[in-house]
N, C-alpha and C positions, 0 to 999 in steps of 0.2 A: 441588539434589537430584540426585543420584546417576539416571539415564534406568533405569526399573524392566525395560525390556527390556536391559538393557546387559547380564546375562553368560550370555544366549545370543543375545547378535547376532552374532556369528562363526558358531555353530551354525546359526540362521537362515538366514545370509545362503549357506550351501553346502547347504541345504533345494534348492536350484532354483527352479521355479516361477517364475514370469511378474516378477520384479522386477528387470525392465531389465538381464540382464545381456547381451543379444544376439537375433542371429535363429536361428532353429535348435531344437530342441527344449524348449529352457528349464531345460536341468537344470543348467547351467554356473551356478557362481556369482555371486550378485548383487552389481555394481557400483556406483556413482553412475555416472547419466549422463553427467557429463563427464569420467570414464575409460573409456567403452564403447571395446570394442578388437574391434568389428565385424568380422570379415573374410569373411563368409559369402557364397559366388556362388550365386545362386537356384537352381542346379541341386543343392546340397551339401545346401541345408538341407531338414530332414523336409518332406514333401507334406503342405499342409493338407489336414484331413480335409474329403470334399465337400461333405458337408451345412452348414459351418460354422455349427453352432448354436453362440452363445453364451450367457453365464449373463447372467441379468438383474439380478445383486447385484455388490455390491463385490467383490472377492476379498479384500479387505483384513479382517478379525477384528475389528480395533479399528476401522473403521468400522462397522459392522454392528452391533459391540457398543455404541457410544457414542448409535448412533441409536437401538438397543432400549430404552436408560436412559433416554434422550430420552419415548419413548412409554410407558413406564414409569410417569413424571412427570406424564403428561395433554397434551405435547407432541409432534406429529409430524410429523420434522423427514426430510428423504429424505436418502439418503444420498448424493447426487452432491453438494447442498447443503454436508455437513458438511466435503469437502475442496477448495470452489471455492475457486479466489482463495489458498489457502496455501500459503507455500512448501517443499512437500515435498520430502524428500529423493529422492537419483537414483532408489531404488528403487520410488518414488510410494507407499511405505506413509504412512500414518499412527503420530506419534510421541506418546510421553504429552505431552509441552508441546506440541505442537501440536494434542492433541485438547483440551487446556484453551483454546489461544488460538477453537477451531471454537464448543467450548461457551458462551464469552462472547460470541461473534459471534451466537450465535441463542439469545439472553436468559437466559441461566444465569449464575450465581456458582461457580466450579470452582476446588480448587487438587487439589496432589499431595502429600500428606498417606502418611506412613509408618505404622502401625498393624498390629498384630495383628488376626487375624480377629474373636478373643474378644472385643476392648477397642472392636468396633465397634457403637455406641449406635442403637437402633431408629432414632432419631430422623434420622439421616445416610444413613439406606436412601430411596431405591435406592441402591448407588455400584458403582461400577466394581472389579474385583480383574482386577490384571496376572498372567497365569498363565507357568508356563512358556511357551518354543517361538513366545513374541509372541501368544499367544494370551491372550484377556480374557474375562470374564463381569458378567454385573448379578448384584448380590448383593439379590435382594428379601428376605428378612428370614429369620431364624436360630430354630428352632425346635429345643431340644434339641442333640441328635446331629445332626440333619440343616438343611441348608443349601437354602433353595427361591430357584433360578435361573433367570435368560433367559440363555443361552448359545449366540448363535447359530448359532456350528462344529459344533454338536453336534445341537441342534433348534432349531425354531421355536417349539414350544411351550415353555412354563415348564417344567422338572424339578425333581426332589426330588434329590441325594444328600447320603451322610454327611461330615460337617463335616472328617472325617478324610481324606476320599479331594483335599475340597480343598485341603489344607492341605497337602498333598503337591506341588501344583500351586504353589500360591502363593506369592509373591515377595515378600510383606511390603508391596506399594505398590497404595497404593488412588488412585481419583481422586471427588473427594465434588464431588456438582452438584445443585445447585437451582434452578427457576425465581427469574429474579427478579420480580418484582412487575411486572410491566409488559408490556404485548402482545407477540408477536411481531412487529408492524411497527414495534413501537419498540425494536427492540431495539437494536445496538451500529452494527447494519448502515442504520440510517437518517439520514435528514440531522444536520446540525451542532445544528438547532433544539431535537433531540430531546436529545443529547447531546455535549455541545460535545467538538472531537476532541482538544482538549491539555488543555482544564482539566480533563477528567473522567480524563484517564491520570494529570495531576500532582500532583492530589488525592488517589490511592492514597499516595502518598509523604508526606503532608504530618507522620508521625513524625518522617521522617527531615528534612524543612524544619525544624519545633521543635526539633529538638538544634542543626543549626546556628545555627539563632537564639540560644540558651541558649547554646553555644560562643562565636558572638563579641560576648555579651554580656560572657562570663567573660574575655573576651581584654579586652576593652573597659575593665571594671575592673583587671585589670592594669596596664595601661598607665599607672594611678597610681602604680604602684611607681618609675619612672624620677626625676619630679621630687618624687616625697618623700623620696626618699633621697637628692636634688643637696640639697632644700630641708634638711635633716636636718643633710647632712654639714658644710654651710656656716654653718649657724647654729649647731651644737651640737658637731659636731665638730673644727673650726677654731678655733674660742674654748676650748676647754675641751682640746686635746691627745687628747683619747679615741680612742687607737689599736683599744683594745678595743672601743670601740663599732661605731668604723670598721668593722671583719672583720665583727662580728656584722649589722650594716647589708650588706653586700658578702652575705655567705650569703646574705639574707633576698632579695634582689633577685636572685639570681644564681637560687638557686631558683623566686621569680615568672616569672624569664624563657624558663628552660626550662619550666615550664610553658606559659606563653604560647606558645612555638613548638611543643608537643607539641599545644597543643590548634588552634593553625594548620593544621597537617598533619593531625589529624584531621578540620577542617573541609573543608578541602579535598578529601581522598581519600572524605567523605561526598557533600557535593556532585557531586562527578565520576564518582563510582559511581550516584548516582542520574539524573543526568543524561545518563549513559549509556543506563542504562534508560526512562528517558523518549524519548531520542531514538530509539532502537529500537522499541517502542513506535507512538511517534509518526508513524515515518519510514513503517513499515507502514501503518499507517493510511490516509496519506495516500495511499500509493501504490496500496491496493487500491481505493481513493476512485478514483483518478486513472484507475484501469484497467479499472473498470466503469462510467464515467459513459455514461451514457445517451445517444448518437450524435446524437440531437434538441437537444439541452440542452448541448454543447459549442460554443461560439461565439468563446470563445476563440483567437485565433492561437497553432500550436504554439511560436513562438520565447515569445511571454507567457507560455503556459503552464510551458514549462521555467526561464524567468527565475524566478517564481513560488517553484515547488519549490526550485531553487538558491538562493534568498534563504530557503528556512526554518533555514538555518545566524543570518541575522540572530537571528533568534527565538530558537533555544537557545543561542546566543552572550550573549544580552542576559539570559538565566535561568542564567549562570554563577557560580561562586564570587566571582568580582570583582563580580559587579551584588549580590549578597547583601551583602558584607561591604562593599560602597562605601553600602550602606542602611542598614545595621546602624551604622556610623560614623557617619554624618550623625547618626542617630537619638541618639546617645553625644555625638557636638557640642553639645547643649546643657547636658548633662552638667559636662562640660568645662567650658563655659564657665560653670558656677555655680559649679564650686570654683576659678576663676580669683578669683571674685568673693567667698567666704568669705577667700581669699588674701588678696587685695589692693586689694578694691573697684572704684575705677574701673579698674583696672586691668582689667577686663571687655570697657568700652567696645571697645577698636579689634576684639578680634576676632567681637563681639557682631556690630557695625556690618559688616563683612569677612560675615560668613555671612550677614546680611539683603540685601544687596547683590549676594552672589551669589543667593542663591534668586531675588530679584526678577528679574535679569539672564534667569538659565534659563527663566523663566516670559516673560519677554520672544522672546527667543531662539527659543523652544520652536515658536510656531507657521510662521515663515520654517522654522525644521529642516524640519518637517512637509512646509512645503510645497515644500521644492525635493528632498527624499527622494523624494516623492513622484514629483517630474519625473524624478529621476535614474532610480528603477526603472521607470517607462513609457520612457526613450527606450531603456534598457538591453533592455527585451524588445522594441521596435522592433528594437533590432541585432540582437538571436538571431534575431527573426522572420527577416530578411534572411539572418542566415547558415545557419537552417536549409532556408531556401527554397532556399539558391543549393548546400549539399552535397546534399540529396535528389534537385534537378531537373538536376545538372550536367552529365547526358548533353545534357536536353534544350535546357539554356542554350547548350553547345557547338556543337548545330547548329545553332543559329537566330542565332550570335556576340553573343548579348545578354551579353556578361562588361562590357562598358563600363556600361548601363544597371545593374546590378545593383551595379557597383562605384561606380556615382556615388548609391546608394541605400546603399550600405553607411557611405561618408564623411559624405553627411549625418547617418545615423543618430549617425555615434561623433562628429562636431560638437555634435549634441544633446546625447547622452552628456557630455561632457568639460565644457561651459555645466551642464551643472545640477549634477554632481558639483564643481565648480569654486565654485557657491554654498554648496553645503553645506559643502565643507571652508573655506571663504573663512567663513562665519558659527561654524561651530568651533573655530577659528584665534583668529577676534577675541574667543570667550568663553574661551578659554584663557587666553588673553596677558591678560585683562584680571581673571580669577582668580588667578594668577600674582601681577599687580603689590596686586589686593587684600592677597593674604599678607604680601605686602615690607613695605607701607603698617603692616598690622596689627602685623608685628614694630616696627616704629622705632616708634608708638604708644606700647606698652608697654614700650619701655626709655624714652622721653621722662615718660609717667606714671609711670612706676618710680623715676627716678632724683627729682623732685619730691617723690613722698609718701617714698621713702628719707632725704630731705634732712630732709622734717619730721620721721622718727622713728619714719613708721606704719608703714613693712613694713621686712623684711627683705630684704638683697640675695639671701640664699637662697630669699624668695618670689618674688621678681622671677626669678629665673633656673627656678623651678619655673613660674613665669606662662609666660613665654617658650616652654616644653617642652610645656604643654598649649594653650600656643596653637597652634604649630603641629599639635599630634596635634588639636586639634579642626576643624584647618581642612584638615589633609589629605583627606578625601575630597571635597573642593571642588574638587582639580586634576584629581579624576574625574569632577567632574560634567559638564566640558563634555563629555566622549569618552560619559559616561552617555546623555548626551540625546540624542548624536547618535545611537547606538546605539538609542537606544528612540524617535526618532523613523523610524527603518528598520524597527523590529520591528513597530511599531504600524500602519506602510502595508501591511509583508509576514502581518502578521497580518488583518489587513484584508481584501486578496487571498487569503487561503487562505479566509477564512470564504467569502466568493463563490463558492470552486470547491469549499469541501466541502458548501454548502448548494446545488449544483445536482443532481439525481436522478440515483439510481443505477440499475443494474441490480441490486443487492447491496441494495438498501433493499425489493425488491417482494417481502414472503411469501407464504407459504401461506394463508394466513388458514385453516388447519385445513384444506386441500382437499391430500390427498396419495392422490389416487388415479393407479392405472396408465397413464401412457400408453403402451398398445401397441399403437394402432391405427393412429393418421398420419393421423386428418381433420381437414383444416382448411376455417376458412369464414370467411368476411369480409363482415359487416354494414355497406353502408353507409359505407364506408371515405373519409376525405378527410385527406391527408398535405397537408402545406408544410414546405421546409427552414425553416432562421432564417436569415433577410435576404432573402428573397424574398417577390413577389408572389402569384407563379403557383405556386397549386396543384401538385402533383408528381402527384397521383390525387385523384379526385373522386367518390366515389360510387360507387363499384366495388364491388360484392357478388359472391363469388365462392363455389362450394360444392364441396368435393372429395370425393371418399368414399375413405375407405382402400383404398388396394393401385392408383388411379385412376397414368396415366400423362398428364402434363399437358404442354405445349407452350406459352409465352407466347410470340408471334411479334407482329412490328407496326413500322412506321419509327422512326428514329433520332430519342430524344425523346418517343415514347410513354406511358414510365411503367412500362418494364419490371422496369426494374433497381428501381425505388421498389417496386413492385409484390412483387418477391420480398423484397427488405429488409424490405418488412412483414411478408409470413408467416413469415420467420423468426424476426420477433424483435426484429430490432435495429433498428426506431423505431418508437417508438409514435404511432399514428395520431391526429391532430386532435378527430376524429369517427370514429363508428363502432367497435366491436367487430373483434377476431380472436380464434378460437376454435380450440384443439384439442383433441381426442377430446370435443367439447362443453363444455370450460370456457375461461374468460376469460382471455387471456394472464398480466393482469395477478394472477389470480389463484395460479399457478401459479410455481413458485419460480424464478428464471433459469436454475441449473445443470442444474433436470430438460429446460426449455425445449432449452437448448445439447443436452444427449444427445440429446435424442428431433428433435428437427427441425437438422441440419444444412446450412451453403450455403456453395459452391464460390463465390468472387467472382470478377466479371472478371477483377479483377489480382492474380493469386495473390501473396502475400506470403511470405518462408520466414524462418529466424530464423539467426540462425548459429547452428554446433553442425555434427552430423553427419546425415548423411541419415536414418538412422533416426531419430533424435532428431525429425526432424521431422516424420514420419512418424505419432511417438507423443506428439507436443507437448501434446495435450489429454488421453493414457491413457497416463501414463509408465506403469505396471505393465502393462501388453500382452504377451501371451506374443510369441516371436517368431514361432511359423507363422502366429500372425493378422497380424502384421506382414509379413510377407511374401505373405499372401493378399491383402491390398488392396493391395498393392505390385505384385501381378502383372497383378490387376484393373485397373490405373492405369495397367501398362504401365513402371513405376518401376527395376520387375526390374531391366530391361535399361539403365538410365541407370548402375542399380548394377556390372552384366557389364563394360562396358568401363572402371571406374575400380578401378585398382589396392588400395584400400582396400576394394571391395563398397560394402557398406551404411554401415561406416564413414567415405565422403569426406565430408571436409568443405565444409559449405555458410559458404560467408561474408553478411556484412550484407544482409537484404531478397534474398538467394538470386540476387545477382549472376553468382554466378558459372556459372548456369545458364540455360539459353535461357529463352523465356516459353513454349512448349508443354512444356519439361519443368517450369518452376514449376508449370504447369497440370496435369502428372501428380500432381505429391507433394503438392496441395492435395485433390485429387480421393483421394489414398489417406487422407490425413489426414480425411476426411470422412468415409469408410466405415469407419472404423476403431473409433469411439465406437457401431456396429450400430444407426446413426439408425434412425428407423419414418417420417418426411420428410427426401427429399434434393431441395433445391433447386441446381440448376446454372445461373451466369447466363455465356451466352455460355464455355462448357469446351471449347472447341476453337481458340476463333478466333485460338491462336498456336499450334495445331499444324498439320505438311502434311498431305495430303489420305489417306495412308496409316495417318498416325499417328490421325486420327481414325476410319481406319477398324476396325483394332485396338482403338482405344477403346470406339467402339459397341458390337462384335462383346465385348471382357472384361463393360462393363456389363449386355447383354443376358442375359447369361448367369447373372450375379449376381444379376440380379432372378428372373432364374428360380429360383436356388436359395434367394434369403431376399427371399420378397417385399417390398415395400418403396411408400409413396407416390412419386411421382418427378414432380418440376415440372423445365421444363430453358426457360429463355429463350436465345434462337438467333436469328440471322439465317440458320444452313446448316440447308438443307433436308436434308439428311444423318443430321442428329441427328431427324428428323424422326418416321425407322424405329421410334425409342424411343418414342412416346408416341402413343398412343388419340383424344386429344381437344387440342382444340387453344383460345387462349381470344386473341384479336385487339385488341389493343390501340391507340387513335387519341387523341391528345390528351388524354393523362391518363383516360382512360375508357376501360371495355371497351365492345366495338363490336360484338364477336360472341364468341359461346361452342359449342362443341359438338362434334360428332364430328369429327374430321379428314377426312377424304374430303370432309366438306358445306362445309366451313368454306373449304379449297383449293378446293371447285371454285367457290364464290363468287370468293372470290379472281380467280381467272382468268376468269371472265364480267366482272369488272368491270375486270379488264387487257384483256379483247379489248374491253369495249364504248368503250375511255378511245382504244385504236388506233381504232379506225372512225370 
């Protein structure tokens, strides 16, 4: 279907406005982000305004309006929610297919449906109408003349207007959405248990499955046409001169065959088209799976985990045209092999025998495949593991000359490798060849039975030459069954391994459970708190109760191994605690939806991370739609500015992979803007200075301080420099996974130092 915003998306996209086309005032036309042609130097572009208020909505129309249809419905869904995890275009709006793929992620049934306003039945209300200019509305239901609406560009509340004034606006394309029958925490977005992640997409398809099935069913009976018309011409045509029968036999067959190849090519360009879409589909899925797993609950090695994903080609490889119609045959071989037997009786046997032999064989065969599939894909993600350990850590392999150790780690692993994929094709090999020589057997068979009952008088030699033609078509997908098995002995391990990692917790599986109230406060508290990584003993935090109060400036300080860094990991978010409660603006993390989470509480990590792209890009990684003088305002705040001043590009250089190409105090600047930029209400910093020099953090303090003055903010900062110290009120002391002291900073340091002089004395 035709994109209902498509003929004014040109007009649109030269509207201006905050969709990525730059930094600077935002009136420049909007680009994708990976043709942003950045070249703004911080002094060029407009002065953020000082107060930097921002709006606390989407700026996007069609989110706002998808969420109102949402609440509508008796469902209420936020709107940072509706665009987590998708991949939006450069401009970060919201697309009609893409608000259908948001609506089935948080329990709706949605398609995009053409229609007249008139022609739309009560019963489909609420639905969405695409207006001009990318703008949307909820259609709650049609009284007369007048049309009563949620339109959020226009108000909050419901309106009345007349049906004419809409239909002026409207664009012919509607999007119709209904709860489905089932909770929000079971929705699309929770484990495999709830809904399995391939069979539930392939199952939308299953029309398009029955025709192929019915296609090489039709192909299947064709395929009779070949030896009834050798058996035809040889017994009826040869004896009797019938030239005219001949042609007429020749048409009849000549037309079965083109048929047969038309309906080939249909099945195929069916299959391939659906299996396109399944893999699409699919491949998202797993990916959004793969990208919000839950930091606690990954245990997996990344070299497994990428082996994994690259083997889900095994899986839709083995759901291809060829595995269908290699099924569909088989299924047709016994077929076959009864009108051998109406033919020519025993003439049945050899390839009866020939197809029980093989099945038994495969069924033999089947659990060795299993099991050395099995070896081959475990030593294969051994080898990733190794290679991705040794390209990520290469600076640090280099200095310490461990390349030997690493490369006698790599050789073992591809010795394993090469032993177990060496079974598999070794046990493939031998059910090939030994199918192979089945069929030879099967033919000489039935010219040896053939030429016997031919001699008594019972068949025909044009039976026997039609025997011969359905023996081999009934024994043709037999030469596929070894490469079959091998194949679905790979799919069924890799499928195996996907259910593992799509049935481990997400971050995309935790709802609202109906709790969509504001966070705009920033308190956090921690009941009771006890963390452990997975494969550990020891504790990470023990029992830590902590209570912040909004707009509080907090300090985690303590030696190396404390429970710092576990400590802010928690109040962000991103691991869930053993034991104990984490609470903001007084509700239960887990209560509350992950994307509101991510806005409202943001954290600086030690090791900033950057993506390749360009600097603004990275800037606005989590708010692609960001005007640019707010891009530039936490750009200046972070100190970013000026990394941008001295690169011939501005804002547009570009960062390459994991932001090498920039020191660790500037990764530590563009992490730090990146954080301010989504207008958190909690900003946790853990250790944000300790790769910059002693200037640049002083700058840094000196932008922060400042910031906090003009939009207040919570602010936790773990430090070993007492520098950053200046930032923050109260201070909260951490020893052995525990907190040890809590309180004002003055009281807290001058303990501190009573217990450093009394430790000298």
């Amino acid at each position: 279907m035709s994109d209902p915003g498509g003929p004014d998306r040109e007009k649109d996209q030269n509207d201006g406005g905050a969709s990525g086309a730059g930094l600077g005032s935002g009136k420049g036309p909007a680009k994708r982000a990976e043709n942003r042609t950045i070249r703004l130097r911080p002094g060029r572009a407009r002065t953020a305004k000082a107060d930097w208020q921002f709006d606390t909505v989407s700026r996007d129309p069609l989110v706002r309006t998808l969420s109102a249809a949402m609440r509508a419905t008796g469902r209420d869904v936020a709107e940072a929610s509706l665009t987590a995890g998708l991949a939006l275009p450069g401009d970060g709006r919201l697309t009609p297919q893409l608000a259908v793929q948001s609506a089935e992620l948080h329990g709706f049934r949605a398609r995009l449906s053409r229609r007249r306003l008139q022609d739309l039945p009560e019963t489909v209300l609420p639905a969405i109408l695409f207006l001009d200019g990318r703008d949307a509305c909820v259609l709650l239901s049609l009284a007369g003349d007048e049309a009563n609406l949620l339109w959020p560009s226009r108000s909050d509340d419901p309106i009345t207007l007349p049906v004419a004034e809409i239909l002026d606006l409207y664009q012919g394309h509607v999007l119709l959405l209904r709860p489905e029958d089932i909770s929000p925490a079971e929705t699309r977005l929770a484990p495999v248990s709830k809904r399995h992640w391939y069979w539930s997409v392939a199952a939308r398809f299953w029309p398009e499955y029955a025709q192929v099935i019915v296609a090489s069913s039709v192909v299947n009976l064709l395929a009779l046409a070949i030896p009834i018309f050798t058996m035809t011409v040889y017994d009826r045509v040869f004896p009797n001169a019938a030239v005219v029968t001949l042609w007429s036999l020749v048409a009849g067959v000549v037309l079965a065959m083109l048929f047969d190849n038309a309906l080939k090519w249909v099945r195929a360009a069916i299959v391939d088209r659906v299996g396109r879409q399944v893999d699409q589909a699919v491949s998202s899925t797993i990916f959004r799976h793969v990208s919000n797993l839950r930091l606690d609950s990954q245990t997996m090695p990344s070299g497994a985990l990428m082996n994994t994903l690259k083997d889900y080609e095994q899986v839709r490889d083995f759901f291809s045209s060829q595995t269908l119609a290699t099924l569909t045959d088989l299924c047709f071989a016994v077929l076959f092999i009864a009108v051998i037997a109406y033919l020519g009786g025993p003439l049945a046997l050899p390839p009866a025998a020939a197809l029980i032999v093989v099945l038994v064989l495969g069924a033999v065969v089947l659990w060795p495949l299993r099991n050395a599939s099995n070896a081959s894909r475990q030593a294969q993600g051994s080898k990733n593991a190794v290679a991705v350990e040794t390209i990520t850590d290469l600076e640090s392999l280099k200095a310490v000359s461990g390349q030997g150790r690493m490369q006698a780690r790599w050789e073992h692993q591809v010795g394993e490798s090469a032993r177990a994929q060496e079974r598999s094709k070794g046990l493939a090999t031998y059910a090939t060849t030994l199918t192979g020589l089945l069929q030879q057997l099967s033919s000489v068979g039935i010219v040896v039975i053939g030429v016997y009952l031919a001699l008594e008088g019972r068949i025909t030699m044009g039976a026997v030459i039609a025997a011969m033609i359905l023996s081999g078509r009934a024994l043709a997908p037999t030469a596929m069954l070894a490469n079959l098995f091998v194949r679905a002995s790979f799919a069924v391990s890799t499928m195996r391994s996907l259910n593992q990692i799509m049935a481990m917790p997400s971050d995309m599986g935790r709802a609202a459970a109906g709790l969509n109230a504001p966070l705009d406060q920033g308190r956090l508290a921690l009941e009771a708190i006890t963390l452990s990584y997975p494969h550990t003993q020891v504790p990470a935090l023990r029992d830590v109760s902590v209570d912040i109060r909004a707009g509080e400036r907090i300090g985690v300080i303590g030696p190396v191994g404390a429970g710092k860094t576990s400590l802010v990991r928690v109040m962000a978010g991103l691991y869930a605690p053993g034991e104990g409660n984490v609470l903001l603006d007084g509700l239960n993390l887990n209560q509350i939806e992950t994307a509101r989470v991510r806005r409202a509480v943001q954290l600086v990590p030690q090791e900033a991370v950057l993506f390749s792209g360009t600097l603004a890009e990275n800037i606005a990684f989590g708010v692609p739609d960001a005007p640019g003088e707010d891009i530039l305002h936490v750009a200046r705040i972070a100190g970013v500015d000026r990394i941008a001043a001295r690169h011939p590009a501005g804002f547009s250089m570009p960062i390459t992979e994991r932001g090498r190409n920039l020191s660790g105090g500037q990764r530590q600047m563009v992490a730090l803007a990146r954080a301010l930029l989504p207008r958190p209400r909690v900003l946790i910093l853990d250790e944000p200075t300790s790769a910059m020099d002693m200037q640049s953090e002083k700058d840094f303090i000196r932008h922060l301080a400042a910031a906090l003055q003009e939009r207040p903010m919570t602010l936790i900062v773990s430090t070993h420099r007492m520098g950053l110290l200046d930032l923050v009120d109260r201070l909260i002391l951490m020893e052995s996974a525990q907190v040890v002291r809590d309180g004002e900073k003055s009281a807290v340091l001058a303990t501190l130092r009573d217990a450093a002089a009394e430790a000298r004395s």
